[in-house]
N, C-alpha and C positions, 0 to 999 in steps of 0.2 A: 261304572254306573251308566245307565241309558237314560236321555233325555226327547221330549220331545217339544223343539222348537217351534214357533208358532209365529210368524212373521210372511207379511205378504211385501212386502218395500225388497222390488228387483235387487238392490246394490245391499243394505241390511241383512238382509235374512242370509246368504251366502257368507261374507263374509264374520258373522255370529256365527254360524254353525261351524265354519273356519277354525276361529278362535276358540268354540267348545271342545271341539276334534283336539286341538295343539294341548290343551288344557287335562288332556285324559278322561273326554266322556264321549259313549258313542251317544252320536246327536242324530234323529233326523230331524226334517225340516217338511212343513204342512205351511201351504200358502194361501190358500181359507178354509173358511169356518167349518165349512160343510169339512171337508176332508180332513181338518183338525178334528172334531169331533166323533167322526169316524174312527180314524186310525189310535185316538187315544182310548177308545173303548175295545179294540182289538188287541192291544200291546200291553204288555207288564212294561209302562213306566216308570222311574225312580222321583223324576219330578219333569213338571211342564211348564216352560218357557211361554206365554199367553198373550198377546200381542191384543187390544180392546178392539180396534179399530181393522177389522176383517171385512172381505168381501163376503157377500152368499151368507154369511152366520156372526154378527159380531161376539166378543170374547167372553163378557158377562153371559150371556146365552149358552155359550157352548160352558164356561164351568158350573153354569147352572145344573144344566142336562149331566154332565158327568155326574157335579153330586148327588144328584136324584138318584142316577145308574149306579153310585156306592164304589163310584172310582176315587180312592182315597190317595195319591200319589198328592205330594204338595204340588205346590202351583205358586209361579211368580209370574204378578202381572206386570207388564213391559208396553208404558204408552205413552206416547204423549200429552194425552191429559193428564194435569199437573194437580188441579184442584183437588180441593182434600172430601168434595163428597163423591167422586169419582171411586177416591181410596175408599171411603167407607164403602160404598158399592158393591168395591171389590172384594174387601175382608167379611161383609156380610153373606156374599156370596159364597163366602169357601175357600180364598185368598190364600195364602200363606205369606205373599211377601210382596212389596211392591217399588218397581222401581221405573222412575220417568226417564222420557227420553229428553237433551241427549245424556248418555252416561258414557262411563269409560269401564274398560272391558273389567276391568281390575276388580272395579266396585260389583260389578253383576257375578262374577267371580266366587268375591267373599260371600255373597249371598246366597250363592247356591250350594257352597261349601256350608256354610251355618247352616240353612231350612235340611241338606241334607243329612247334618248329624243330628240335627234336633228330630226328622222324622224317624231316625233310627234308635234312639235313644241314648245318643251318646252327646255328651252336654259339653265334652272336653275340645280345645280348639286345635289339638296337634292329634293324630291318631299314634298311640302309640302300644306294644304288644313286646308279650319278654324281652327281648335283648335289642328293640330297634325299635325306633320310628321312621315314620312316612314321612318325607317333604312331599305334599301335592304340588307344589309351586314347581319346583324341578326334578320329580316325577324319580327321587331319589328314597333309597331306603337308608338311613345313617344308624349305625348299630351304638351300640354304647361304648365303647372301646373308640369313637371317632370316626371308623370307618364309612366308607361311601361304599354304596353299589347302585349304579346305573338301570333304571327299568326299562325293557321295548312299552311300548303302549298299550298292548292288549297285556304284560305280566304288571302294568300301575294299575289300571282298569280292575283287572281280577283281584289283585291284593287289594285295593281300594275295596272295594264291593266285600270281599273276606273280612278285614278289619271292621269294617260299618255292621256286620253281621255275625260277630263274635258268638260262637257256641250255639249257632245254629247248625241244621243237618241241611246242605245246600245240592242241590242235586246238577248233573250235567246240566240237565235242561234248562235250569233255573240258571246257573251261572251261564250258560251261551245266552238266553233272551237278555240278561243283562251288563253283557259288555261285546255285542255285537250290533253292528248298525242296522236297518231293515233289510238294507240291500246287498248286505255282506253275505258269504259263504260260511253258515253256520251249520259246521261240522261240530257235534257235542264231543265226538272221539278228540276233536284237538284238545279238547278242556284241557286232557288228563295229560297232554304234552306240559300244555305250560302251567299245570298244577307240579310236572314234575320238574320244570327249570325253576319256580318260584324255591321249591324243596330245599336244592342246589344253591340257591339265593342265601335264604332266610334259616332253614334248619329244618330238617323234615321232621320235627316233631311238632313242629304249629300247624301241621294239616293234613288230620286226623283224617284215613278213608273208613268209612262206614260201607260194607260189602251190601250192593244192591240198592243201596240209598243215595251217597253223594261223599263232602265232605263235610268237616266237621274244623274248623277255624279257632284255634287259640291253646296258651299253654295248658298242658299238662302237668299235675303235681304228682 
């Protein structure tokens, strides 16, 4: 899943995008309004990290303009203002979630983790598919039988994003814009590498290739 953070605070915003990165999401990071507003009408985000208090465009502003523009990605607002008409501000505006500063990474975590199954429409709090579930905590797959298998970061990323998108037809380009950072080397030809270790992983019959189109994510009966 790709995020886009929104934070201008020198020591903050680096080390959140840190902890998104460890966490298994590509993050970037926009440190005002103006260029948050920009780059989030450019990118297929999965959800945006929104910081109130920006230089150049403050954050109400910029989700404003997005939902005008029919950029429907959720969005968690991330401020210091603590007051509850702030919060209403926010959720009138377009909001999805709201959390004050200070927090702990934990808690901003679990929240991104809920807004993002809830926008996909999966209402369940563990992701799970035939013969295994995902730990997103430690970026494990545990099959039913007990066993463990260990993910690199772009094979949690890609199954994460598969899983949240269950029996959809998902194409290379669609899964590179979403578990690659801005500034990475995004070769769509790697997908099908680690579409093909995932296989190897999990069972290649949970990802389904449709010729021409992409894949296709989930059991077969």
């Amino acid at each position: 899943m790709r995020l886009l953070l929104v934070e201008d605070d020198a020591i903050l915003g680096p080390q959140l995008q840190t902890s998104l990165q460890r966490a298994g999401y590509a993050t970037d990071l926009a440190t005002d309004g103006i260029e948050a507003e920009i780059q989030g009408k450019l990118e297929p985000y999965d959800l945006v990290i929104l910081d109130l208090g920006l230089p150049k465009r403050n954050g109400l502003e910029i989700l404003a303009n997005w939902r005008k523009a029919q950029i429907t990605a959720p969005i968690i607002i991330l401020t210091a203002r603590g007051g509850w008409q702030d919060k209403v501000a926010g959720f009138n505006t377009g909001a999805d979630d709201y959390v004050s500063k200070p927090f702990q990474i934990e808690e901003l975590l679990a929240r991104i983790s809920a807004v993002l199954k809830r926008s996909t429409g999966n209402a369940v709090e563990t992701l799970h598919a035939g013969h295994f579930t995902l730990n997103e905590q430690t970026q494990t797959v545990i099959f039913d039988n007990g066993e463990q298998c260990k993910l690199t970061n772009i094979e949690f990323r890609l199954l994460r994003y598969f899983m949240l998108h269950s029996g959809y037809i998902l194409s290379k380009t669609v899964l590179t814009e979403h578990v690659y950072e801005y500034d990475e080397d995004k070769d769509s030809n790697v997908i099908e590498v680690y579409v093909n270790r995932l296989r190897q992983k999990i069972g290649s019959h949970l990802i389904q290739t449709r010729r021409g189109q992409g894949y296709v994510f989930g059991a077969t009966t």
